[in-house]
N, C-alpha and C positions, 0 to 999 in steps of 0.2 A: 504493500500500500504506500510503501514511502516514494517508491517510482511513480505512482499513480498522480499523485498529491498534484504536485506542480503543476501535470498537465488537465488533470481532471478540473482542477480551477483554473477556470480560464482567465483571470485575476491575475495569478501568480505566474501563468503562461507568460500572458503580454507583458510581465515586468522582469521576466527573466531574458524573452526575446530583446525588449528594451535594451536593459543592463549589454548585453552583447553585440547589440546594433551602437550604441555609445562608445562601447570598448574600441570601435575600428576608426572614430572620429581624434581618437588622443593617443600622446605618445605614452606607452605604458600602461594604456588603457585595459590589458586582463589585469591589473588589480581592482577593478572597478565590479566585475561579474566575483572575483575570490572572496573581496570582501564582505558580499551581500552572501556568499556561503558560509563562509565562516559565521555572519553575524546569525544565521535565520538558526546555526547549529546552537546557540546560545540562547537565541530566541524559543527555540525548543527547551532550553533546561531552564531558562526560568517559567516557561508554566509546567512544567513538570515540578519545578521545586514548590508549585501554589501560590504563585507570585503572581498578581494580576497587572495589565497593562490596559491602560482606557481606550476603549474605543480601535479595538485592534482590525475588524474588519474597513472602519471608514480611513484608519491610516492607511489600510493598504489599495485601498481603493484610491484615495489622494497620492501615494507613491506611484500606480502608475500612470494616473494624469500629469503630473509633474516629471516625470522621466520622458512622457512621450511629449511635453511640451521641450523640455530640454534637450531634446534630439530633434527637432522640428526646428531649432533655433540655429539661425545661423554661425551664432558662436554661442556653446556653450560655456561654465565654467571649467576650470583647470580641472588636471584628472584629481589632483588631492580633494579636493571640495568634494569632487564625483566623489570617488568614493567612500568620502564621510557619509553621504548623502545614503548611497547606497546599504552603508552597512546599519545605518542606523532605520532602513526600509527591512533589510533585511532582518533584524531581531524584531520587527510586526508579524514579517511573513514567517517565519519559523517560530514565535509563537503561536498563529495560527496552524500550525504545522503540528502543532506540541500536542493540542487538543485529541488528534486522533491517535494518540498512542498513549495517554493519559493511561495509567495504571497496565502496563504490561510488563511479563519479564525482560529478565537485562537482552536476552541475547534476541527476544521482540524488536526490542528496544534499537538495538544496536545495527540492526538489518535494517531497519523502519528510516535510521538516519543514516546510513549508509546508500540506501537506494534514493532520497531525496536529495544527497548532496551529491551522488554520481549523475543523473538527471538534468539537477539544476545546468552542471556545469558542462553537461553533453549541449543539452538547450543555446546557454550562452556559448558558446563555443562556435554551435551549427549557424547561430544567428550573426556570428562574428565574420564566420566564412562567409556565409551570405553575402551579408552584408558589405564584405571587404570583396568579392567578386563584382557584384552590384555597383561597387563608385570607380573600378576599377575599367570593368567592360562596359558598363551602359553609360554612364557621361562624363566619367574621369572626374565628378566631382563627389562631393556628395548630398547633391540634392534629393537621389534616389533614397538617402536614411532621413532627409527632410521628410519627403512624403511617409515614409513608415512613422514618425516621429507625429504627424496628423492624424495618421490613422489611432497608434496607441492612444493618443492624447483623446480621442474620441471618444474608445473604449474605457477609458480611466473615469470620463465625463459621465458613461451610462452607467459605470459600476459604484461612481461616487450616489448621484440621483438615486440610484435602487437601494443602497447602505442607508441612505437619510430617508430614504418611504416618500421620495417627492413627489 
């Protein structure tokens, strides 16, 4: 289920694809996708340790309206900003992640964030390739991670609206 997770939410799809579509815009940019792995593994043990976090569904909906608007931008911020940004999206999304493995054994456990961190980082990875073929062969720039960066920011917009019941 922890391979599942990521893609089965289509939430944490479009912000894993993001995170990876970003990565090909900067220099050093796979810290940007590792950090939001690393952080969502933490984000996992703190609801696991019964730590609560406010409002974890609409931050993650806000993360990928904000990522797909900062890939849509002409110049985004630097990669360090990224990914502070990232990692601190990432301990929303891996507490969200935490919930479905809330009380299972270790070695549950252990597979559960094994498969969502191998996943995550297959996702951003494939989206990075993409995407870096994408500005490479179709216009040498990267206006082609502009328009992905409209679309996520779209999808960010309907998953914010549906998180708030508007």
């Amino acid at each position: 289920s922890g391979m599942a997770h990521p893609i089965i939410g289509i939430d944490h799809f479009a912000f894993v694809v993001a995170i990876g579509l970003l990565a090909v815009t900067k220099q050093r940019g796979f810290w940007i996708p590792i950090s939001f792995v690393l952080a969502a593994l933490a984000g996992t043990g703190i609801h696991l340790m019964g730590m609560n976090l406010p409002v974890p569904e609409v931050a993650i909906a806000l993360s990928v309206l904000i990522f797909g608007v900062l890939l849509a931008l002409p110049k985004s911020p630097n990669v360090w900003v990224m990914t502070g940004l990232s990692a601190i999206a990432g301990i929303f999304h891996g507490y969200a992640y935490g919930e479905s493995i809330v009380g299972a054994e270790m070695n549950a456990l252990f597979a559960y964030l094994l498969g969502f961190t191998a996943i995550q980082l297959a996702i951003a990875l494939g989206a990075y390739k993409v995407g870096k073929l994408a500005a490479e062969l179709v216009d040498r720039t990267p206006m082609s991670l502009r328009f992905a960066g409209f679309a996520i920011s779209g999808a960010g917009a309907a998953f914010m609206v549906s998180r708030l019941g508007l």
